[in-house]
N, C-alpha and C positions, 0 to 999 in steps of 0.2 A: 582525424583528418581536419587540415585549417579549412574554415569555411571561406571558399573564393571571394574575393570582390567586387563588388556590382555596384555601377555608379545610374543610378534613374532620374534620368535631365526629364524636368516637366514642361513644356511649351513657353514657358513665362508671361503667362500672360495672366495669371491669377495666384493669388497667394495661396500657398499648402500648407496645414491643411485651412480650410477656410468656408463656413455654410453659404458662401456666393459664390463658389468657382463655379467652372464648366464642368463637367461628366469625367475631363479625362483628370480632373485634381482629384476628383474623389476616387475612382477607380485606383488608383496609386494609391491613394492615401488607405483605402480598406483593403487590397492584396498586400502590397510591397513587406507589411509589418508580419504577415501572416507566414510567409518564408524568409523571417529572421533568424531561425533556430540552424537554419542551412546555409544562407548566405550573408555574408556579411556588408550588406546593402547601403548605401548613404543616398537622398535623394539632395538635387539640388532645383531650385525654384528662386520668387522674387520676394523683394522685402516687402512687408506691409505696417501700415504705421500703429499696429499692437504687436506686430511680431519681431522678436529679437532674429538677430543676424545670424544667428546659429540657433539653432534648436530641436527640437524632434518632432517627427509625427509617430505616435505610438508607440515610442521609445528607439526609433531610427531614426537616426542624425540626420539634419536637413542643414543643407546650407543655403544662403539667400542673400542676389545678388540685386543691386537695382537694374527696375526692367529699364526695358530699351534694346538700343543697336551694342551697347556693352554688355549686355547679359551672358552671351553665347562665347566672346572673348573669357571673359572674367571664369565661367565654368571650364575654359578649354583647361586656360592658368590652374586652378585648381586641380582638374582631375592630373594632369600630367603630373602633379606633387606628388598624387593619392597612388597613381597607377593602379588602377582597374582593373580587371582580367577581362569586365565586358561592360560597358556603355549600353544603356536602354534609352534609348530617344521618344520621345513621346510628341507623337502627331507634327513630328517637323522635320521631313527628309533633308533641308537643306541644313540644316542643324546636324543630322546624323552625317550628312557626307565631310561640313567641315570639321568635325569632332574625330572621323575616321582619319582625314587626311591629316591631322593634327597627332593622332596617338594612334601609330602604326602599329605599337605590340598589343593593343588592348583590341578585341573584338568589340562590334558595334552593330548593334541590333533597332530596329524602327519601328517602335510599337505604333499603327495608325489606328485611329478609332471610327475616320470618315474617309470616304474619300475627297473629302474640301481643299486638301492641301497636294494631294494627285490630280490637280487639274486645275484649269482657267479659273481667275487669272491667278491664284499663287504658282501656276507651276505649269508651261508648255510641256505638251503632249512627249515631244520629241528632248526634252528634255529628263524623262522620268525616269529610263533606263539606264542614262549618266551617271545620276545621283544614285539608285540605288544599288547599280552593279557592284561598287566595292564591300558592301554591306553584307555582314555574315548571317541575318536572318532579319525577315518582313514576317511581327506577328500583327496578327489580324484578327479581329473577335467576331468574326461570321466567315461562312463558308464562299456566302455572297460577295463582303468585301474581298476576300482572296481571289475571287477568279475577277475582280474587278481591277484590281491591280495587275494577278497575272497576264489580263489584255493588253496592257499597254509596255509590257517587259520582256526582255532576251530571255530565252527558255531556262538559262543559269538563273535568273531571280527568282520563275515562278519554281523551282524547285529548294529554296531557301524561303516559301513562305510555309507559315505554319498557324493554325487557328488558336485560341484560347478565348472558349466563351466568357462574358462577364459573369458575375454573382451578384448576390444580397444576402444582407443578414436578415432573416425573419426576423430576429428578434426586434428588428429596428419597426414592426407592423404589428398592430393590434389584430390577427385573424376577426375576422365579419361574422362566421358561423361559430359564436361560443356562446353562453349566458354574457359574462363579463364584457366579452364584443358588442353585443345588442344592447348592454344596459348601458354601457358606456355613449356607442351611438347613438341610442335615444335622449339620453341626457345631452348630449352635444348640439341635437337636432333642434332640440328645445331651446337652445342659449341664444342660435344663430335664428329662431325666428322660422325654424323650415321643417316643423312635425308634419309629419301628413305631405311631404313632397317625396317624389323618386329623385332619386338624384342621379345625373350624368356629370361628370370629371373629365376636365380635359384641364393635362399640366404639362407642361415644355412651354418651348419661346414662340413666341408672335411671329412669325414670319412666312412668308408666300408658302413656303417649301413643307411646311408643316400641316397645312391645308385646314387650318381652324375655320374658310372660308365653309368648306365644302359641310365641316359638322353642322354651320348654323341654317346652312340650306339644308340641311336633312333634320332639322328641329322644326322644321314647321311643320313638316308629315309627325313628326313624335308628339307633338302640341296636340294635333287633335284626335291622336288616338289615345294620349296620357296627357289632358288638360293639369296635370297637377307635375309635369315633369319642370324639375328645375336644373338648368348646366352653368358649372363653375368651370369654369377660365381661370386655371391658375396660374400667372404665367407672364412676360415682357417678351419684347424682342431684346434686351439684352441682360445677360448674367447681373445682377447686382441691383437694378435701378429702374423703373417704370415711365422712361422717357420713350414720349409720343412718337412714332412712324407714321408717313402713311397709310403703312398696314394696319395697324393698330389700332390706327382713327377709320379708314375702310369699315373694320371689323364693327365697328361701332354703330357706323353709317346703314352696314347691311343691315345687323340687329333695332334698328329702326323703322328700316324699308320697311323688313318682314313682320315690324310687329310684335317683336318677341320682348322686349322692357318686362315685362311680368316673368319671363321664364328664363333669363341671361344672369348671372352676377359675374362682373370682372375683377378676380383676386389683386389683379398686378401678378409682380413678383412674391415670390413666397420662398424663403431659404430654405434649402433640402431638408433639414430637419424634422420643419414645420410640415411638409407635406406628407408627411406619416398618417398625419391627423387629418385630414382630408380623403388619403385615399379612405377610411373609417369610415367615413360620411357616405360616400359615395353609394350605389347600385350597379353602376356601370362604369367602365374606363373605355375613353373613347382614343384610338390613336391613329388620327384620319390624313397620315403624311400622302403628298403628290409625289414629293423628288427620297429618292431611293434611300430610304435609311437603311444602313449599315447594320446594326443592331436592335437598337431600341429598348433603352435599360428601364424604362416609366413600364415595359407591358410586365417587367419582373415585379417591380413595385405592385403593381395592382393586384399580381399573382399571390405576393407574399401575404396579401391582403386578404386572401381570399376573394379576389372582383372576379367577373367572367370581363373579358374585352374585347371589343368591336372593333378592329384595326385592319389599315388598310392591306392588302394583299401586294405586296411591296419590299425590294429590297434581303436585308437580313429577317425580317421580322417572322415570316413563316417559319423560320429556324426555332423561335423561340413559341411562337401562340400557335398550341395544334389546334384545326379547324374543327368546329365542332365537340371538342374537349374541355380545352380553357378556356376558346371563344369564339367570336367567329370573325374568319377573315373576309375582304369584302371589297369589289372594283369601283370604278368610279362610275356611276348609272346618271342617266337624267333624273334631275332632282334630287339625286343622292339617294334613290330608294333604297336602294342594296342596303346601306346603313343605315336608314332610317328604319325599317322593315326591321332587323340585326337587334337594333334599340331597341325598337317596340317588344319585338318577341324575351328578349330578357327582362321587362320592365316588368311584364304580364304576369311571367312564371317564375314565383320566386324558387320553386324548387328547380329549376333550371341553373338561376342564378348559383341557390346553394351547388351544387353537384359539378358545374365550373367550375365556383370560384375553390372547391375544395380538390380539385383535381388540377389545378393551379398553383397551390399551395403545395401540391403532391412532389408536382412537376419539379419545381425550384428546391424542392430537398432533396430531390434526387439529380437533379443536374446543376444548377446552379446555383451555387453557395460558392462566398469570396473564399470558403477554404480550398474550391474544387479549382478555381481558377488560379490560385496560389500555389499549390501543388503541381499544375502545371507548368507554369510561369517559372517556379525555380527551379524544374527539369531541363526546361531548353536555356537556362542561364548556367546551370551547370555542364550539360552537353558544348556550350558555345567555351566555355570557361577551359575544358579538357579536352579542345578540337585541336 
């Protein structure tokens, strides 16, 4: 049987593949190769000044266009050559709608990973059900974003939504609970100057909505029930580059208020790669979001890592951290005790920690691995492909 066609437009906003994109380049970039055997995939993306114009990720052909307001033209132009049996649009419904209205015989599907782009200001309310009603599947990587989109759609959309959790490759993490984990760790701990600290992680972007504010208010209760506790800030408010915010400089301003210069180190940004070696490091992973994440691929990371994590009670995220298993989930309290208390009680007990972080580890080989989300993903491309 010929293997179908499947054309996967990436947002264009970062080059693929690339260790400074956003979540959703890489997410593509570790499924899409992984159901090559079944479909016959091409992604298209933007040029970047070491990547040729054509090339592959993982040995699937990439095309790459200059970004900008010609990007989304220049891919229609192509795909209409290639004729696709299915379009996978990634995180840009108005991209998915003029791409549908462009290639009537190819099915077109709207993989979203936030809802940032269902909503103010890229996208009025009353405008979401327009855009997506011609559209032959909304996948969604939590149960939460699906009924989040379902809200705002004609009863025909939310029955063309469908989930596919993300994955991780273990093998991309050094497990925490082995000899070679620990010797490695201590030897690391030692490089960096921080034998003899617990360490708290926190890695994603700077920004209000991620709530780095609330972790450094619940470090001053960890300060003095773990005086030797030290938190890494891995992390900008934008992909690529450690240029100053508000926020950022805020962030700075509080860790001074409070006092904490002894107990804070701020990484910047750190390419995905590099943060392998960090989750290592770490005792805890803290994931202390305000505004509703969708999924939250860092509590997998930490998971593969074997970390136990202290994350907000919010969003997708319960989907993925069972409470009291892999870690613990936690609301916003005065002075942030819920997670400080959260903190403290894993800092204490390290067999706590082990027996999380190893049923964390459990968890993501049995549910989430970029093969399990591949295997899905090229189900509902081939269902869309044979409709």
């Amino acid at each position: 049987m010929q293997r179908p066609k499947v054309a996967v437009v990436t947002p264009g906003s970062f080059v693929i593949p690339s260790p400074r994109s956003s979540s959703v380049e890489r997410v593509i970039a570790c499924m899409v190769p992984l159901a090559s055997h079944v479909l016959q995939a091409q992604i298209y993306g933007i040029k970047g000044t070491e990547t040729p114009d054509h090339g592959d990720v993982d040995g699937v052909p990439c095309m790459r266009y200059t970004r900008g307001a010609g990007y989304i033209p220049e891919v229609i132009a192509d795909l209409k050559r290639w004729s696709p049996a299915v379009v996978d649009v990634h995180n840009r419904p108005t991209a998915a709608h003029a791409i549908r209205e462009a290639l009537p015989d190819s099915r077109v599907v709207l993989t979203l990973h936030s809802t940032t782009f269902i909503r103010e200001p890229h996208l009025k309310r009353e405008d979401i059900g327009r855009l997506l009603l011609p559209l032959d599947r909304i996948v969604v990587n939590s149960a939460y974003l699906g009924v989040s989109v379902a809200a705002n759609s004609p009863a025909v959309v939310r029955e063309r939504i469908v989930v596919n959790n993300l994955g991780i490759h273990p093998g991309d993490f050094l497990p925490r609970w082995t000899p070679v984990g620990e010797a490695v760790r201590a030897a690391r701990l030692d490089d960096f100057g921080w034998s003899g600290r617990r360490i708290v992680l926190y890695a994603g972007r700077l920004m209000p909505g991620k709530g780095v504010h609330r972790l450094l208010q619940a470090l001053r209760r960890v300060v003095r029930a773990c005086p030797d506790v030290l938190l890494l800030i891995a992390g900008s408010a934008y992909y690529g580059h450690d240029r100053l915010t508000p926020y950022t400089a805020s962030l700075r301003r509080q860790m001074r208020k409070l006092r904490l210069e002894k107990h804070v180190q701020f990484l910047d940004y750190v390419p995905h790669p590099a943060l392998a070696s960090l989750y290592q490091l770490a005792d805890v992973a803290v994931v202390p979001s305000v505004e509703d994440e969708a999924f939250g691929l860092v509590n997998l990371e930490a998971m593969a890592a074997e970390m136990p994590v202290v994350a907000s009670r919010i969003g997708g995220i319960p989907e993925v951290v069972r409470h009291g298993e892999t870690g613990w989930l936690v609301d916003p309290s005065p002075g942030e005790r819920e997670m400080a208390a959260a903190i403290i009680g894993l800092l204490r007990q390290t067999g706590l920690r082990r027996r999380m972080g190893e049923a964390g580890l459990g968890e993501v080989r049995r549910r989430f691995l970029w093969q399990h989300s591949a295997q899905r993903w090229a189900q509902m491309m081939l269902d869309c492909a044979t409709e």
